[in-house]
C-alpha positions as CSV (number, residue, x, y, z in Angstrom):
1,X,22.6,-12.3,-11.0
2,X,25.5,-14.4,-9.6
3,X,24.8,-17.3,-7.0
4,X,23.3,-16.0,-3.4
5,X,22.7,-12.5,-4.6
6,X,20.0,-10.7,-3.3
7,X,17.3,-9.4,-5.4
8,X,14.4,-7.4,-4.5
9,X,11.6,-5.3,-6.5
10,X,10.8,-1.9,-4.6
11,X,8.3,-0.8,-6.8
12,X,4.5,-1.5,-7.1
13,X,1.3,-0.7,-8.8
14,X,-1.4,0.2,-7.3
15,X,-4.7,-1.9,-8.5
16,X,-8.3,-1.4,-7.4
17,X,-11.1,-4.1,-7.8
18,X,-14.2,-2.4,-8.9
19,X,-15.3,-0.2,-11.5
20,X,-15.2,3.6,-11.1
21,X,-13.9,6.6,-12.5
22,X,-11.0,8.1,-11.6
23,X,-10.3,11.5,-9.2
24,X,-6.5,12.1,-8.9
25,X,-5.0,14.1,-6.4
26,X,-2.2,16.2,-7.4
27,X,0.8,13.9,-7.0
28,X,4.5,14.7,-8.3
29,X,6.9,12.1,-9.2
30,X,9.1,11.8,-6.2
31,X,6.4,12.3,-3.5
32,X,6.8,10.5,-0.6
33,X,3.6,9.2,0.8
34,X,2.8,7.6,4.3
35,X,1.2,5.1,5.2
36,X,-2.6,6.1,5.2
37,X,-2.4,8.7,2.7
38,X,-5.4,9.4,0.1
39,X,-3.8,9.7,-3.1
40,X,-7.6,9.8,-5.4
41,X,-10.6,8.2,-5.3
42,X,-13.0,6.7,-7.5
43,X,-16.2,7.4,-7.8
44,X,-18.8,4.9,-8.5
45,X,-22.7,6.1,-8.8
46,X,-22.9,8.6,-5.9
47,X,-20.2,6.9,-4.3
48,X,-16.6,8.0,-3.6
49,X,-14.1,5.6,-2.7
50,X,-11.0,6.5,-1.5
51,X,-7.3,5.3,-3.0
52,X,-5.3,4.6,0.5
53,X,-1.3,3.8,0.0
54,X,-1.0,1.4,3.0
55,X,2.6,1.1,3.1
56,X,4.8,4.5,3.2
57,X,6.2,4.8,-0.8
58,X,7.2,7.2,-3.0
59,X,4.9,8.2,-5.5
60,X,6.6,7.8,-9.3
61,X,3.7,7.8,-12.0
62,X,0.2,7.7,-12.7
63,X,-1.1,5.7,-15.7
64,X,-4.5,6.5,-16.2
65,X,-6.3,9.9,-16.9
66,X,-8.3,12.1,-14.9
67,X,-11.9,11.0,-14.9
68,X,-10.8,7.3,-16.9
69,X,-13.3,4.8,-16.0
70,X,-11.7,2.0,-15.3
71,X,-12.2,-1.8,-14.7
72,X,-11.5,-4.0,-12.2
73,X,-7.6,-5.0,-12.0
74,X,-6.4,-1.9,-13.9
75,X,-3.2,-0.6,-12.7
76,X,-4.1,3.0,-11.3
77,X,-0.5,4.2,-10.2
78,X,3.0,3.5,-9.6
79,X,4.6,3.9,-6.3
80,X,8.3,2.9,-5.2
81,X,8.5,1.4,-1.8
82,X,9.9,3.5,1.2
83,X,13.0,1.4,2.4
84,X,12.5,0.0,6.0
């Protein structure tokens, strides 16, 4: 990058912080979500938690499985950023 050029990142993962297992709604790379949309939940004991995108984004990838338990911190998903 040369001097004063502008640099942004449009993408983003999406992270939860607590332990569940994984529900994924049907997504397709290319997506475009709004803001407020459910895009999976996890599901903890009896508990289902939804996944909310609070921004509006364009779904690219999900990278765990269907039903994965995962940690807190783990990346769930991969969204690009709608452009404001």
């Amino acid at each position: 990058f040369g001097l004063g050029e502008r640099f942004s990142i449009t993408e983003a993962l999406v992270v939860w912080p607590a332990w569940g297992r994984v529900q994924a709604e049907p997504m397709w790379e290319g997506q475009p979500l709004e803001k407020g949309a459910v895009i999976g939940r996890l599901q903890e004991g009896g508990e289902f938690i939804p996944l909310v995108c609070h921004t509006p984004a364009v779904f690219l990838a999900w990278l765990v499985g269907e039903g994965e338990r995962v940690a807190p911190g783990t990346r769930l998903a991969r969204v690009r950023l709608a452009e404001a």
